[in-house]
N, CA, C, O and CB atoms as a CASP TS submission, in Angstrom:
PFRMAT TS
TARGET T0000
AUTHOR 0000-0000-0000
METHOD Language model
MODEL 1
PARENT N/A
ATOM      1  N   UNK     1    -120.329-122.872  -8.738  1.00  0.00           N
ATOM      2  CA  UNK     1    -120.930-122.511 -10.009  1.00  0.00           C
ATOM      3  C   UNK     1    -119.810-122.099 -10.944  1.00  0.00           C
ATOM      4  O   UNK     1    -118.995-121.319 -10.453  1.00  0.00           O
ATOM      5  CB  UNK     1    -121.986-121.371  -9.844  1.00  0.00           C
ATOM      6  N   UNK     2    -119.634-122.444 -12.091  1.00  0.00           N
ATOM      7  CA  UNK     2    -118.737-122.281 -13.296  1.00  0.00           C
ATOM      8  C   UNK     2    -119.007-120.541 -13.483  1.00  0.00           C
ATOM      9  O   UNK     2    -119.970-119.884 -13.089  1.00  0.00           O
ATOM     10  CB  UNK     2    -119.287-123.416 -14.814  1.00  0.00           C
ATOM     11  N   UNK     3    -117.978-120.159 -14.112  1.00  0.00           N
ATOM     12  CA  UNK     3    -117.642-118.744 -14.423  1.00  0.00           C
ATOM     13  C   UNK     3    -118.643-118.575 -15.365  1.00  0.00           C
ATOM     14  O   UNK     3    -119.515-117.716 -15.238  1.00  0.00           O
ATOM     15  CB  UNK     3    -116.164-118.397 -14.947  1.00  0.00           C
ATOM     16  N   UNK     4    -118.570-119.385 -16.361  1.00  0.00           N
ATOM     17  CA  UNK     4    -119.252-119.187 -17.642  1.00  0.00           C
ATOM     18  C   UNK     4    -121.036-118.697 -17.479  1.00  0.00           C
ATOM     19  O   UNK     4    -121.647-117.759 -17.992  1.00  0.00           O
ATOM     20  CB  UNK     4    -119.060-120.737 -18.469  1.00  0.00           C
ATOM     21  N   UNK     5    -121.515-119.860 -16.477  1.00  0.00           N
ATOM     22  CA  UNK     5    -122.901-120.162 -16.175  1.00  0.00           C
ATOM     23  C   UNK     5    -123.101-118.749 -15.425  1.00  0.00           C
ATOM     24  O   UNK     5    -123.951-117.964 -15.846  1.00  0.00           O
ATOM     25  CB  UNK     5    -123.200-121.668 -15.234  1.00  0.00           C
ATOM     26  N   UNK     6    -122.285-118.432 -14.281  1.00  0.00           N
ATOM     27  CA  UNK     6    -122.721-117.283 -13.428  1.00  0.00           C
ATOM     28  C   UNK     6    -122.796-116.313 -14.425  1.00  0.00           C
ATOM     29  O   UNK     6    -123.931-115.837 -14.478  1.00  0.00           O
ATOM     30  CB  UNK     6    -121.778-116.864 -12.207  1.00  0.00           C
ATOM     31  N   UNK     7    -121.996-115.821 -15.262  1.00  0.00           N
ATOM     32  CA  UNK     7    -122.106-114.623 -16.443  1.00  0.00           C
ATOM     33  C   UNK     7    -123.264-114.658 -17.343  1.00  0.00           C
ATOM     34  O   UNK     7    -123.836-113.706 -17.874  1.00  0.00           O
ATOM     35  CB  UNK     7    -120.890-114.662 -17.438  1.00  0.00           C
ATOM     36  N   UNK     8    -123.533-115.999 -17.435  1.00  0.00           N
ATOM     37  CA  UNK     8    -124.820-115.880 -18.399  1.00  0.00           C
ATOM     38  C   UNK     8    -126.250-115.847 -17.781  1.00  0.00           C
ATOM     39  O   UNK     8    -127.257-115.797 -18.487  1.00  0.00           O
ATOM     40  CB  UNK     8    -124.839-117.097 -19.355  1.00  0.00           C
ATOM     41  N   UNK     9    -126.284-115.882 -16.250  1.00  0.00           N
ATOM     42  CA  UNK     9    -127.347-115.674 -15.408  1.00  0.00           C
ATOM     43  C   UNK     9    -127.209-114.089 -14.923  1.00  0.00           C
ATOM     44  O   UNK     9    -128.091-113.399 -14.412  1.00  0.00           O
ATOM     45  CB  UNK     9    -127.307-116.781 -14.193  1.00  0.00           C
ATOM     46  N   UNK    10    -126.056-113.778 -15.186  1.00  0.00           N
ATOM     47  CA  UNK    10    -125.639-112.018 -14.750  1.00  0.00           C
ATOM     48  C   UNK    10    -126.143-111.410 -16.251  1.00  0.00           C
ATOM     49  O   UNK    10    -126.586-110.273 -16.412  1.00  0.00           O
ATOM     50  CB  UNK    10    -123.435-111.583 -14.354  1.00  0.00           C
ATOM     51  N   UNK    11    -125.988-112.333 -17.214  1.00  0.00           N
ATOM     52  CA  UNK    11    -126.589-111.359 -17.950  1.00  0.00           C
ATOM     53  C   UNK    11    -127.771-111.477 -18.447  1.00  0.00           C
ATOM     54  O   UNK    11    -128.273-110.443 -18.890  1.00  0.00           O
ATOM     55  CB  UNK    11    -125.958-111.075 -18.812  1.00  0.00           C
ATOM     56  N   UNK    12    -128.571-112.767 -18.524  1.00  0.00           N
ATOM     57  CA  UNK    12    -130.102-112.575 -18.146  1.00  0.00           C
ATOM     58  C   UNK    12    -130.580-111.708 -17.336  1.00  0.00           C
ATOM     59  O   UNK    12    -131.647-111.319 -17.813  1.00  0.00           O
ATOM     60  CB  UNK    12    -130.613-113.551 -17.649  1.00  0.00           C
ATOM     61  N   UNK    13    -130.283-111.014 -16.018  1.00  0.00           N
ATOM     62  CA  UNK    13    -130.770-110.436 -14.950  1.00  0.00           C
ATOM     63  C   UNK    13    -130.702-108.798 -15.906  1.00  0.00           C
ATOM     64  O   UNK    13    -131.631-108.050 -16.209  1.00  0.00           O
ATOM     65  CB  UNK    13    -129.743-110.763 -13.339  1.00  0.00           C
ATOM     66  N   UNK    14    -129.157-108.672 -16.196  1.00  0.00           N
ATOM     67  CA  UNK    14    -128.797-107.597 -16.404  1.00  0.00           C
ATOM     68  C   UNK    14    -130.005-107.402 -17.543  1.00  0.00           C
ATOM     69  O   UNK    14    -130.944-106.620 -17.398  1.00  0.00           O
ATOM     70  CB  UNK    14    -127.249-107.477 -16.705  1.00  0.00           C
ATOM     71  N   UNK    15    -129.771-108.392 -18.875  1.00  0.00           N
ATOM     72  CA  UNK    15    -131.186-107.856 -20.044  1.00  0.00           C
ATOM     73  C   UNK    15    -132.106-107.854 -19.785  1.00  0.00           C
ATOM     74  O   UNK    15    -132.818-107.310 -20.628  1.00  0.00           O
ATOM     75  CB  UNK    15    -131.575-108.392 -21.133  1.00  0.00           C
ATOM     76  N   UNK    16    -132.947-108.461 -18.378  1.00  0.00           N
ATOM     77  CA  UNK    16    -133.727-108.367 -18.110  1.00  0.00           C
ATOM     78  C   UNK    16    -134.651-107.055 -17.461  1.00  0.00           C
ATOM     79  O   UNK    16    -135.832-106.837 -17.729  1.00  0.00           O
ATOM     80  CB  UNK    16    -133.500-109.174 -17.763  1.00  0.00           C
ATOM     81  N   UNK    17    -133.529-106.015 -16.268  1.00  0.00           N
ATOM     82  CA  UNK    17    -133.396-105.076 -15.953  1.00  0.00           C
ATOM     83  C   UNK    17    -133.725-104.199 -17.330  1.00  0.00           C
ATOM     84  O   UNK    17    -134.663-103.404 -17.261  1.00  0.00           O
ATOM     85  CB  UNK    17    -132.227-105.063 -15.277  1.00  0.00           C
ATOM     86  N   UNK    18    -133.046-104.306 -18.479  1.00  0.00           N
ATOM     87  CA  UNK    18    -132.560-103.150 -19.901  1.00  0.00           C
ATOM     88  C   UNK    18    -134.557-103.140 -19.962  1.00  0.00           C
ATOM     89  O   UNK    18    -135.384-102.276 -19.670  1.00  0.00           O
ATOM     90  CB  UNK    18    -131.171-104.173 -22.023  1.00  0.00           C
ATOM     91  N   UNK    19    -134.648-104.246 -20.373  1.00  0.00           N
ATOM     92  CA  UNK    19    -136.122-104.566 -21.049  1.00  0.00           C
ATOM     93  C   UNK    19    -137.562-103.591 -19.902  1.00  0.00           C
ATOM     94  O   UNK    19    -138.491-102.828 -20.169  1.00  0.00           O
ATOM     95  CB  UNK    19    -136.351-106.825 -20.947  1.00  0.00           C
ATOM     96  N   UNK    20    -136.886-104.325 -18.378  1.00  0.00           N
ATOM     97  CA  UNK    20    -138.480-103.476 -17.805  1.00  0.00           C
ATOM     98  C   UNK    20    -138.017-101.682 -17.447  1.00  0.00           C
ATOM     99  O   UNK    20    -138.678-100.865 -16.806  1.00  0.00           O
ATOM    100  CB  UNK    20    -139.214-104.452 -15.776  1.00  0.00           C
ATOM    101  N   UNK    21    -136.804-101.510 -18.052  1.00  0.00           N
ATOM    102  CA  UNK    21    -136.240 -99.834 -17.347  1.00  0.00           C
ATOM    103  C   UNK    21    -137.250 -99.361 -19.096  1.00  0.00           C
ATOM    104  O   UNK    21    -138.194 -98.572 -19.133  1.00  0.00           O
ATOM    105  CB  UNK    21    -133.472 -99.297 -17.144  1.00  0.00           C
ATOM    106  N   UNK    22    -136.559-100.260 -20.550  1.00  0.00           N
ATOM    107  CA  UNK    22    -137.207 -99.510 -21.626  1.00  0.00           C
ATOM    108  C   UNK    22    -138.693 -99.833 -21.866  1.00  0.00           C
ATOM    109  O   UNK    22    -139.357 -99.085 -22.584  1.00  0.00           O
ATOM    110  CB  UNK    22    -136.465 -99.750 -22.879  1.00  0.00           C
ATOM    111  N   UNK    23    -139.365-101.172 -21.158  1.00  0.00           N
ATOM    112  CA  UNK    23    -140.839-100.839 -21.115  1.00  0.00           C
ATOM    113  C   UNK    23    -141.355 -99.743 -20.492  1.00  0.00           C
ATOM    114  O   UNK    23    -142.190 -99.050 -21.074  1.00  0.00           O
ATOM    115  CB  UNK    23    -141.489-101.764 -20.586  1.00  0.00           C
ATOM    116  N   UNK    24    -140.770 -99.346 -18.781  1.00  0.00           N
ATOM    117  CA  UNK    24    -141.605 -98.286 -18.002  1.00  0.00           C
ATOM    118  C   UNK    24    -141.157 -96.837 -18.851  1.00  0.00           C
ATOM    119  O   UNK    24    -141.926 -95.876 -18.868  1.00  0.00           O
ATOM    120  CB  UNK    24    -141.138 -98.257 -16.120  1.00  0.00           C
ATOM    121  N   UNK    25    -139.835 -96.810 -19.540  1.00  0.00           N
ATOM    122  CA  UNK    25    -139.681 -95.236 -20.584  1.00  0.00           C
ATOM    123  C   UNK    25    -141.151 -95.406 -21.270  1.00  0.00           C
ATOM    124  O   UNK    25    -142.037 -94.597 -20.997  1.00  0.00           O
ATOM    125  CB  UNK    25    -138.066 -95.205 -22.140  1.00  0.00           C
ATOM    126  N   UNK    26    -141.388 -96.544 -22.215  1.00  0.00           N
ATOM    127  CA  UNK    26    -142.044 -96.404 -23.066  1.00  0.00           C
ATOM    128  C   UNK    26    -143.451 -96.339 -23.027  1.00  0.00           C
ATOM    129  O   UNK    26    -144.165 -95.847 -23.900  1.00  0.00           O
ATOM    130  CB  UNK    26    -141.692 -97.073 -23.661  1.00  0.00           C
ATOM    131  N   UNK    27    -143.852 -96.914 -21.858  1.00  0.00           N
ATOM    132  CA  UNK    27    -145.307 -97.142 -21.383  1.00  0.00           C
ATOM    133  C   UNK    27    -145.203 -98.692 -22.183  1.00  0.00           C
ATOM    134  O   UNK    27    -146.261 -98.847 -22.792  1.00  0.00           O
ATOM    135  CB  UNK    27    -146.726 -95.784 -22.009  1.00  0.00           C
ATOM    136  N   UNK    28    -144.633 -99.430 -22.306  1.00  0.00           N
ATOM    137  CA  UNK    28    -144.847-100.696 -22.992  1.00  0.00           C
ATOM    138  C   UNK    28    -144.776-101.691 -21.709  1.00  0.00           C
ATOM    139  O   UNK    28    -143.700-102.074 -21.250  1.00  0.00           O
ATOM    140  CB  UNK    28    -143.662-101.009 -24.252  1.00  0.00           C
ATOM    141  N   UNK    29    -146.056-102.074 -21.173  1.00  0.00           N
ATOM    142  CA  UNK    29    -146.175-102.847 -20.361  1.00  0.00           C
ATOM    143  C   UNK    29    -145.762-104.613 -20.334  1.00  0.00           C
ATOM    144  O   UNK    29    -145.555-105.380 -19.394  1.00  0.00           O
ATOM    145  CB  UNK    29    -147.290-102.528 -20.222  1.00  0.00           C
ATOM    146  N   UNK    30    -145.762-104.790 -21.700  1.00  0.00           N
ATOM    147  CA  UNK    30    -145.705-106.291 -22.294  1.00  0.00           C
ATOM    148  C   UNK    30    -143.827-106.646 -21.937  1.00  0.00           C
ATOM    149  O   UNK    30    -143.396-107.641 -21.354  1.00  0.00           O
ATOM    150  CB  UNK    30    -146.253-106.290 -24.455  1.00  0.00           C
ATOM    151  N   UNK    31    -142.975-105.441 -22.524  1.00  0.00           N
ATOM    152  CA  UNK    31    -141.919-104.958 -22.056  1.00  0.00           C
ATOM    153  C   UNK    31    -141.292-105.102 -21.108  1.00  0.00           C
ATOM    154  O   UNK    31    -140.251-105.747 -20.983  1.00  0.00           O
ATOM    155  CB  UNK    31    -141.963-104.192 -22.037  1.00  0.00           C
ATOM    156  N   UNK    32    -142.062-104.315 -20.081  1.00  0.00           N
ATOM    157  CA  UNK    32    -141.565-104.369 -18.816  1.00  0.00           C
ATOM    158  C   UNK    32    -141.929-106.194 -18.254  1.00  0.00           C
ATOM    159  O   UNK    32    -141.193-106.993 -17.674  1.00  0.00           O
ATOM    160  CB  UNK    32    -142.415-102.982 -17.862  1.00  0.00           C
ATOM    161  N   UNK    33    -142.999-106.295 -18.615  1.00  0.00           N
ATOM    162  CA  UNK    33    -143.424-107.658 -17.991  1.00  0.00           C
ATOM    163  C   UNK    33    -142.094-108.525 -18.433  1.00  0.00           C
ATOM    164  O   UNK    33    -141.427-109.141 -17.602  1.00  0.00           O
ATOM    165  CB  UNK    33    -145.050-108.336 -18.667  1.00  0.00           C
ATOM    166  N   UNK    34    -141.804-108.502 -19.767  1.00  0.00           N
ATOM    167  CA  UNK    34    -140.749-109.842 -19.917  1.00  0.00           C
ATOM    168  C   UNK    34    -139.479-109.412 -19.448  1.00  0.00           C
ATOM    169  O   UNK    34    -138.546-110.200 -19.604  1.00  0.00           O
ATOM    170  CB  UNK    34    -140.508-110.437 -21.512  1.00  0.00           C
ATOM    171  N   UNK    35    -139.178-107.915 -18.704  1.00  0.00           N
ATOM    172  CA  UNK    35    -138.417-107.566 -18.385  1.00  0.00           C
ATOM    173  C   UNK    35    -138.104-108.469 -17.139  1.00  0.00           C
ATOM    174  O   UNK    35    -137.329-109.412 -16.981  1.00  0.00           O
ATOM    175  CB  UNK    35    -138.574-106.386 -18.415  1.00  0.00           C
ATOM    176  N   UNK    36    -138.809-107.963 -16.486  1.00  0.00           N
ATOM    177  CA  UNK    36    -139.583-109.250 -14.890  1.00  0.00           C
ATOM    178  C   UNK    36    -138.982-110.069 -15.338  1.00  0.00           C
ATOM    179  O   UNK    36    -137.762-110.052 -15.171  1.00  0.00           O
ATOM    180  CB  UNK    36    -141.445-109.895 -14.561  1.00  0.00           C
ATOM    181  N   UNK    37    -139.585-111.089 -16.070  1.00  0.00           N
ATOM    182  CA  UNK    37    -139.861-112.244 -16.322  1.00  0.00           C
ATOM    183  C   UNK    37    -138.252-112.688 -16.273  1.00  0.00           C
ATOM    184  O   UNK    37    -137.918-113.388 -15.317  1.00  0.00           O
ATOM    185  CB  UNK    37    -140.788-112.431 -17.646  1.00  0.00           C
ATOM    186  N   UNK    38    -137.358-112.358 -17.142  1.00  0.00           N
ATOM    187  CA  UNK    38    -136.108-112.979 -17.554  1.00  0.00           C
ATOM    188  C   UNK    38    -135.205-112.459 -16.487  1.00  0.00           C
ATOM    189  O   UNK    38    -134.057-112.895 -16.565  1.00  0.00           O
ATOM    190  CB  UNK    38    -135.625-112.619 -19.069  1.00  0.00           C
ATOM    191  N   UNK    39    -135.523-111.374 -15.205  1.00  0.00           N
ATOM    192  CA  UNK    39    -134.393-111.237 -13.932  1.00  0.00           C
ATOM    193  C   UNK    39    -134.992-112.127 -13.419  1.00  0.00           C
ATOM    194  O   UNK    39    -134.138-112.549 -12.639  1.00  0.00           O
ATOM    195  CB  UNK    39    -134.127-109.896 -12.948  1.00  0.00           C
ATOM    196  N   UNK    40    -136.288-113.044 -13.210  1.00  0.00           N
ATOM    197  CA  UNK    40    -136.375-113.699 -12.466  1.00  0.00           C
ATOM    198  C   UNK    40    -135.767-115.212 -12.362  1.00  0.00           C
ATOM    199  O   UNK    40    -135.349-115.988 -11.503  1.00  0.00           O
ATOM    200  CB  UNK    40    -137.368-113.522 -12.408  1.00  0.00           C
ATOM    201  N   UNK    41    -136.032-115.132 -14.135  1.00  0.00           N
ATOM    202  CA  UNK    41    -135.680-116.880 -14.367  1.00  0.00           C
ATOM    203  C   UNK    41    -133.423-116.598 -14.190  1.00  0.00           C
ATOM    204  O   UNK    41    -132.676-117.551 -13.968  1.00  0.00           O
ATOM    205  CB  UNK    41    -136.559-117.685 -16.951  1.00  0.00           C
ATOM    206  N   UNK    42    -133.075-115.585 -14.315  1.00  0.00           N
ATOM    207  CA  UNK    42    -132.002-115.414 -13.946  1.00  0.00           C
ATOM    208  C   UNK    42    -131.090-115.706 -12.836  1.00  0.00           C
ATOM    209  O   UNK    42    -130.000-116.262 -12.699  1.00  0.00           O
ATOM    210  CB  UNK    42    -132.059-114.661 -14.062  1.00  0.00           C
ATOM    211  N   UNK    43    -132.451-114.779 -11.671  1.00  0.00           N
ATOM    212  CA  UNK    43    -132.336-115.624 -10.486  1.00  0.00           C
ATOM    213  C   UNK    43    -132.822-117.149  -9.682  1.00  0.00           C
ATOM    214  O   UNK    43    -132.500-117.557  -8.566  1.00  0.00           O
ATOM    215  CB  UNK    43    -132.666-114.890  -9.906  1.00  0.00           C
ATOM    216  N   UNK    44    -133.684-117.760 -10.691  1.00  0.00           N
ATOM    217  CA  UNK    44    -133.813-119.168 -10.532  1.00  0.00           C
ATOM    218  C   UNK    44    -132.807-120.072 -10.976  1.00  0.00           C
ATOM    219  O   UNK    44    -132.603-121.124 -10.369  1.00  0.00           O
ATOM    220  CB  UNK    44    -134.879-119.538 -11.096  1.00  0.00           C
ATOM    221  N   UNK    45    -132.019-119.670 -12.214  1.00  0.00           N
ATOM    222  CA  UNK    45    -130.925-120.320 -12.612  1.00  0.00           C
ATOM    223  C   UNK    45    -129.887-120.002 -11.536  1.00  0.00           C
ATOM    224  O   UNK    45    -129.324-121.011 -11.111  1.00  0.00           O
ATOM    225  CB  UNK    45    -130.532-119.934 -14.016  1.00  0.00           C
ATOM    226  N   UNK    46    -129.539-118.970 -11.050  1.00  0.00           N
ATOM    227  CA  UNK    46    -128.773-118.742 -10.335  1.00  0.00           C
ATOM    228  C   UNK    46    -128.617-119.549  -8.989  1.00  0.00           C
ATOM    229  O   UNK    46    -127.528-119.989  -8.618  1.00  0.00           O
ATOM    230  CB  UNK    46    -128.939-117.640 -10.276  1.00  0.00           C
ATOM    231  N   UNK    47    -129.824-119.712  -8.272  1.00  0.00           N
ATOM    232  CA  UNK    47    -130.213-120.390  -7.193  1.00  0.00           C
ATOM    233  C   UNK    47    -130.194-121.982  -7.558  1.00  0.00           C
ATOM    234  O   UNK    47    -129.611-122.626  -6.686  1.00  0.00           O
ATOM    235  CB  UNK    47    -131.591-119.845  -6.751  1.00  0.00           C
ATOM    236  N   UNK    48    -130.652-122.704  -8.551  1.00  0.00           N
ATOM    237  CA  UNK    48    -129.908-124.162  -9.384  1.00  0.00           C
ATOM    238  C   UNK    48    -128.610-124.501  -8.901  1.00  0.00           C
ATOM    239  O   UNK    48    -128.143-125.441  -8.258  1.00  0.00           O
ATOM    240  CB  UNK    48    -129.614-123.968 -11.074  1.00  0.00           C
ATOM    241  N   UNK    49    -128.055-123.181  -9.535  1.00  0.00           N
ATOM    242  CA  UNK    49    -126.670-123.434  -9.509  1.00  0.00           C
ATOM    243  C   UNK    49    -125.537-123.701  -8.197  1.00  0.00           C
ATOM    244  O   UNK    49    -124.536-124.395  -8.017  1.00  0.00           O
ATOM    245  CB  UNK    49    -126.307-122.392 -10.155  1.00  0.00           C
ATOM    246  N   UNK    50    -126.454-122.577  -7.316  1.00  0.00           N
ATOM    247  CA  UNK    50    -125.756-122.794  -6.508  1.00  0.00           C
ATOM    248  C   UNK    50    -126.174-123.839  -5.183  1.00  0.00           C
ATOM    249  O   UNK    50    -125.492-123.943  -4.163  1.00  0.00           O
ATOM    250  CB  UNK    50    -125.459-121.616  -6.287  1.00  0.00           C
ATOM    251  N   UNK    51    -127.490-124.602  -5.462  1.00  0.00           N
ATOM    252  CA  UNK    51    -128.052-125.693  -4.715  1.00  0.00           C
ATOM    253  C   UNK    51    -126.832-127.186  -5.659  1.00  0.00           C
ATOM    254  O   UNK    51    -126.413-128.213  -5.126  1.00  0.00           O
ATOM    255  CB  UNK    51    -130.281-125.728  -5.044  1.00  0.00           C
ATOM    256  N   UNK    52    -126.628-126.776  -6.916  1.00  0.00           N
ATOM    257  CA  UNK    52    -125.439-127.951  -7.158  1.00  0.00           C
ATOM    258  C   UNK    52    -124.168-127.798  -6.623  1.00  0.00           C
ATOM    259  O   UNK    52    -123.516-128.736  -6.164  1.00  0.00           O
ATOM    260  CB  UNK    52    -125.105-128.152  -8.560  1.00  0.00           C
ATOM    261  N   UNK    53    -123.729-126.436  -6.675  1.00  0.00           N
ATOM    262  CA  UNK    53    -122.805-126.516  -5.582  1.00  0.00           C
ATOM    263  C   UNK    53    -122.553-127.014  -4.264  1.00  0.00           C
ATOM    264  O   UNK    53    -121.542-127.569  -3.833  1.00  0.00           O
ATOM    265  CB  UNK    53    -122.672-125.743  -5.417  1.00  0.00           C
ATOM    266  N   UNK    54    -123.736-126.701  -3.633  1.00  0.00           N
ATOM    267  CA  UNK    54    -123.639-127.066  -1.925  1.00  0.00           C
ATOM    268  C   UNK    54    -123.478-128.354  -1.941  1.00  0.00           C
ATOM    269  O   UNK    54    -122.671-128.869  -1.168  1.00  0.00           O
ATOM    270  CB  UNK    54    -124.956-126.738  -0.908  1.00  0.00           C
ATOM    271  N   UNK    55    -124.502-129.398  -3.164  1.00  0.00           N
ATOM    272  CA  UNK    55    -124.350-130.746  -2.777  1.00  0.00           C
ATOM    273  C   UNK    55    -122.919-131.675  -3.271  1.00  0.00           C
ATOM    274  O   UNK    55    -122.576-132.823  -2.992  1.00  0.00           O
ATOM    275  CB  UNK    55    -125.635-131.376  -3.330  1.00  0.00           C
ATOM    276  N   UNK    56    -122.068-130.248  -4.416  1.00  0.00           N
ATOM    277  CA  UNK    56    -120.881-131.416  -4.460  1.00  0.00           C
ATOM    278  C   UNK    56    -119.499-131.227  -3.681  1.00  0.00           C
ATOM    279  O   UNK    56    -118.415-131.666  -4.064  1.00  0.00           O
ATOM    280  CB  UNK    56    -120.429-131.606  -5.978  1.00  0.00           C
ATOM    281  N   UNK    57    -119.821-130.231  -2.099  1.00  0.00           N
ATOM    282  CA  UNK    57    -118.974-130.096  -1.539  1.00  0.00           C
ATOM    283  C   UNK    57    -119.420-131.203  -0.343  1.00  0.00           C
ATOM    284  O   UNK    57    -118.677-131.410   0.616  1.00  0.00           O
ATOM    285  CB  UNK    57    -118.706-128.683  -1.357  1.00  0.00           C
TER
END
């Protein structure tokens, strides 16, 4: 996986984390949900990435 790609899936996860820590402060459930939402697709990109790896070794 490229440097670039892993950082920008580290930092989906990471804004994703910011979003459901300041929905559960706030009681903003919608918040927290897309908080979820964007560590997950973080870790789906992440897992992409590294299923292209395995196949170009």
């Amino acid at each position: 996986m490229s440097g670039d790609k892993k950082a920008r899936n580290s930092a989906d996860k990471l804004k994703g984390k910011a979003k459901e820590t300041a929905g559960k402060v706030t009681g903003n459930e919608r918040l927290e949900a897309e908080g979820k939402a964007d560590q997950v697709e973080g870790d789906v990109k992440q897992a992409g990435e590294h299923v292209k790896d395995a196949f170009k070794h």
